[in-house]
C-alpha positions in Angstrom: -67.2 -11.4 20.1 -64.4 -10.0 22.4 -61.9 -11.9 20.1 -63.0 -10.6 17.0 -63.0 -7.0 19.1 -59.5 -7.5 20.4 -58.0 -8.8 17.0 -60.0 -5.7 15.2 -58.1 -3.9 17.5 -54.7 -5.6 17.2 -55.1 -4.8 13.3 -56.0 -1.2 14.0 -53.0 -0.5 16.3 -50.6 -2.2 13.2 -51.8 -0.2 10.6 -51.6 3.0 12.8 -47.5 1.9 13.7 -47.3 1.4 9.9 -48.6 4.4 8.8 -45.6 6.9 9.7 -43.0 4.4 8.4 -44.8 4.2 5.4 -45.0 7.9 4.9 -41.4 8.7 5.7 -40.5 6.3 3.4 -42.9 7.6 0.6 -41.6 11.7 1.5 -37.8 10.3 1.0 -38.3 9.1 -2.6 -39.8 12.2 -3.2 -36.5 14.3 -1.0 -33.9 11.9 -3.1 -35.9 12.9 -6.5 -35.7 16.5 -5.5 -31.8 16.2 -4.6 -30.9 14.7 -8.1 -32.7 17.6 -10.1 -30.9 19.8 -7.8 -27.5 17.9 -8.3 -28.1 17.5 -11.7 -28.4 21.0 -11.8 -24.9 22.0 -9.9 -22.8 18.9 -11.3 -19.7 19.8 -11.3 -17.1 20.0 -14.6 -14.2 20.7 -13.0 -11.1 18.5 -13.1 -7.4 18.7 -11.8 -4.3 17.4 -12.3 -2.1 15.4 -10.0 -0.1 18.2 -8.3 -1.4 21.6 -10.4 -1.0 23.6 -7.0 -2.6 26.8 -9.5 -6.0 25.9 -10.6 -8.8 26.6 -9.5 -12.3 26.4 -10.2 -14.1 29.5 -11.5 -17.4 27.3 -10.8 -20.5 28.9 -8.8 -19.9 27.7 -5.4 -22.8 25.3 -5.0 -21.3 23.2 -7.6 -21.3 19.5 -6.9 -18.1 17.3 -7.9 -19.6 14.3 -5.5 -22.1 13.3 -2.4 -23.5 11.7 0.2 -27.4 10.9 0.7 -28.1 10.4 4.2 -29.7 10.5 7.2 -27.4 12.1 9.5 -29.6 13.8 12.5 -31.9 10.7 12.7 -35.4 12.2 12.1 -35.8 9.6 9.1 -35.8 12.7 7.0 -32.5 12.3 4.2 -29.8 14.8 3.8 -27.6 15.8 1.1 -23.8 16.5 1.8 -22.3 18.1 -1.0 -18.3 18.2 -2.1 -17.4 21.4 -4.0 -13.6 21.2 -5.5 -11.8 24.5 -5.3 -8.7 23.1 -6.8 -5.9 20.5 -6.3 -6.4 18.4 -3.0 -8.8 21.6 -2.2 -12.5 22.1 -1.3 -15.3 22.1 1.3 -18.4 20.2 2.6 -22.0 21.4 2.7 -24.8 19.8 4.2 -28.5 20.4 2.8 -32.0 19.9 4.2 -35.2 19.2 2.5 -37.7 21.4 4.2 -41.3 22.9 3.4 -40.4 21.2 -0.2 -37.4 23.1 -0.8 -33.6 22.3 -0.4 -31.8 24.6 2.3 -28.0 25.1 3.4 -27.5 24.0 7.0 -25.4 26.6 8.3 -22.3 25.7 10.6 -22.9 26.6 14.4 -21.0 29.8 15.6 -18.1 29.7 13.2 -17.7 32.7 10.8 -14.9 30.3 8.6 -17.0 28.2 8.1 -19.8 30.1 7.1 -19.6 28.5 3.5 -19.0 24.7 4.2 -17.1 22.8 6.2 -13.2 23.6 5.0 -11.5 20.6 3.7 -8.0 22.0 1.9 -5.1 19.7 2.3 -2.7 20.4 -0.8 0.3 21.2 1.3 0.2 17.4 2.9 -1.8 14.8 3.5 -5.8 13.8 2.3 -9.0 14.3 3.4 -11.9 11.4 3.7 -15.1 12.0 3.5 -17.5 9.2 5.2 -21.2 8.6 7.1 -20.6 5.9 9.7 -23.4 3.6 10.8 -24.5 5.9 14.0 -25.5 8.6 11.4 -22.3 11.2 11.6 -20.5 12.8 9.1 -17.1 12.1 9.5 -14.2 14.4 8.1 -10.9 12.6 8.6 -7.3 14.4 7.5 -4.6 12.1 7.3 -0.9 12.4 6.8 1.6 9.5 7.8 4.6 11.5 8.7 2.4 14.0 10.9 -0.6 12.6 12.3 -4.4 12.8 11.7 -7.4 15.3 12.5 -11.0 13.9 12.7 -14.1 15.7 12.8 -17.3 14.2 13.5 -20.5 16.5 12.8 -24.3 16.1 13.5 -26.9 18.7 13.1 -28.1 20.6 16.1 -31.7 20.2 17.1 -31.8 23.7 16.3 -30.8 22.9 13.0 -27.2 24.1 12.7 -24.2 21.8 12.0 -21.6 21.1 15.0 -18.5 19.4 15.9 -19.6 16.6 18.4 -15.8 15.1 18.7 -12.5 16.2 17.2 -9.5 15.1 17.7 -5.6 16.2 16.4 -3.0 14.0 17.0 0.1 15.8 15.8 3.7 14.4 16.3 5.3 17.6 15.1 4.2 20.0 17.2 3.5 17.5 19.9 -0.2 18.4 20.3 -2.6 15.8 21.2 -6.4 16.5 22.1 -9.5 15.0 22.2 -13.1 17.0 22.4 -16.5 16.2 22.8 -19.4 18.6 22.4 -16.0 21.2 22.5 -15.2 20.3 25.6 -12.2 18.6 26.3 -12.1 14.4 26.8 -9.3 11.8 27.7 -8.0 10.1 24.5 -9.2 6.2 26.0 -13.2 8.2 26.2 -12.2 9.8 23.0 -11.8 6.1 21.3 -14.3 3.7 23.1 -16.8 6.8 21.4 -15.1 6.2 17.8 -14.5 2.7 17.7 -18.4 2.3 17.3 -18.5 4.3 14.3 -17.7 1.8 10.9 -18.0 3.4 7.9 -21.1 3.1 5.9 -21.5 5.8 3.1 -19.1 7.6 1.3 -19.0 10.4 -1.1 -19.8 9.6 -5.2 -19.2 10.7 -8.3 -21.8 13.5 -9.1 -23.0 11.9 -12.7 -25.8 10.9 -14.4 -25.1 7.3 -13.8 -25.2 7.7 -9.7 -28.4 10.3 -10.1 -30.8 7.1 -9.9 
């Protein structure tokens, strides 16, 4: 009798374990399905030319030229990080929740430039690239050989908000070289053994019909 009672229980406490996985797992088909009406919706016609330093794109400003789905403040709860071209080598990031069965704009914490996405123009040197690494955080990497590089790494705030949780500019023009973490200054060796644990793991995709599946 107490072994059938203890494996009854056993069973009981599996299902119970199982039950939140399952259910978080059930909501993101649901969150993805709601993101591809929404990005089917703002897809993005725009296109450039290899140097046209002049266009740019009369678009509504939630238009989507690629993405991201991920989960990138670790509640098991997807988020959709957006691309929106402006014009050549120009454009900027948005990050979007699903919450109370709508799609919201996570707004960027205490910074009135970047009150519209995360600024990613680069047409005068350099690239921008756009990656989720395998600890969840939205990396934003500019890049130019001759100068030196600027990474930003992001998360979303418990109070919902996007921040800056390392940055780093390593500039051999101006011979400026800094390291932050939560905006407060860090060696360049603590700056690294941080980064070096991040490897890439999504980056951004066409917005089409063929990726919207």
């Amino acid at each position: 009798m107490k072994r059938i009672l203890l494996f009854t229980m056993i069973i009981v406490n599996i299902l119970l374990f199982m039950l939140p996985v399952c259910a978080k797992e059930t909501d993101n088909k649901k969150v993805k399905k709601t993101y591809y009406k929404y990005l089917q919706k703002n897809e993005s016609l725009f296109e450039v030319e290899e140097g046209d330093w002049y266009k740019r794109n009369t678009e509504k400003k939630n238009s989507v030229k690629s993405y991201i789905i991920a989960d990138i403040n670790s509640d098991g709860v997807l988020e959709l990080i957006t691309y929106h071209i402006t014009g050549y080598k120009m454009g900027y990031v948005n990050i979007y929740r699903y919450k109370d069965n709508k799609i919201k704009r996570v707004k960027c914490s205490n910074n009135k430039e970047e009150n519209y996405g995360i600024n990613v123009d680069c047409n005068a040197a350099g690239r921008y690239e756009i990656y989720v690494c395998n600890k969840n955080h939205l990396h934003i990497v500019w890049t130019d050989e001759r100068i030196g590089k600027n990474e930003q790494v992001y998360r979303i705030s418990k109070k919902g908000k996007i921040y800056k949780k390392y940055e780093m500019l390593e500039d051999s023009l101006i011979i400026k070289y800094e390291y932050y973490k939560n905006s407060k200054k860090i060696t360049k060796k603590e700056y690294y053994s941080a980064i070096k644990k991040c490897k890439k793991n999504k980056e951004l995709i066409e917005n089409v019909k063929e990726n919207r599946k």
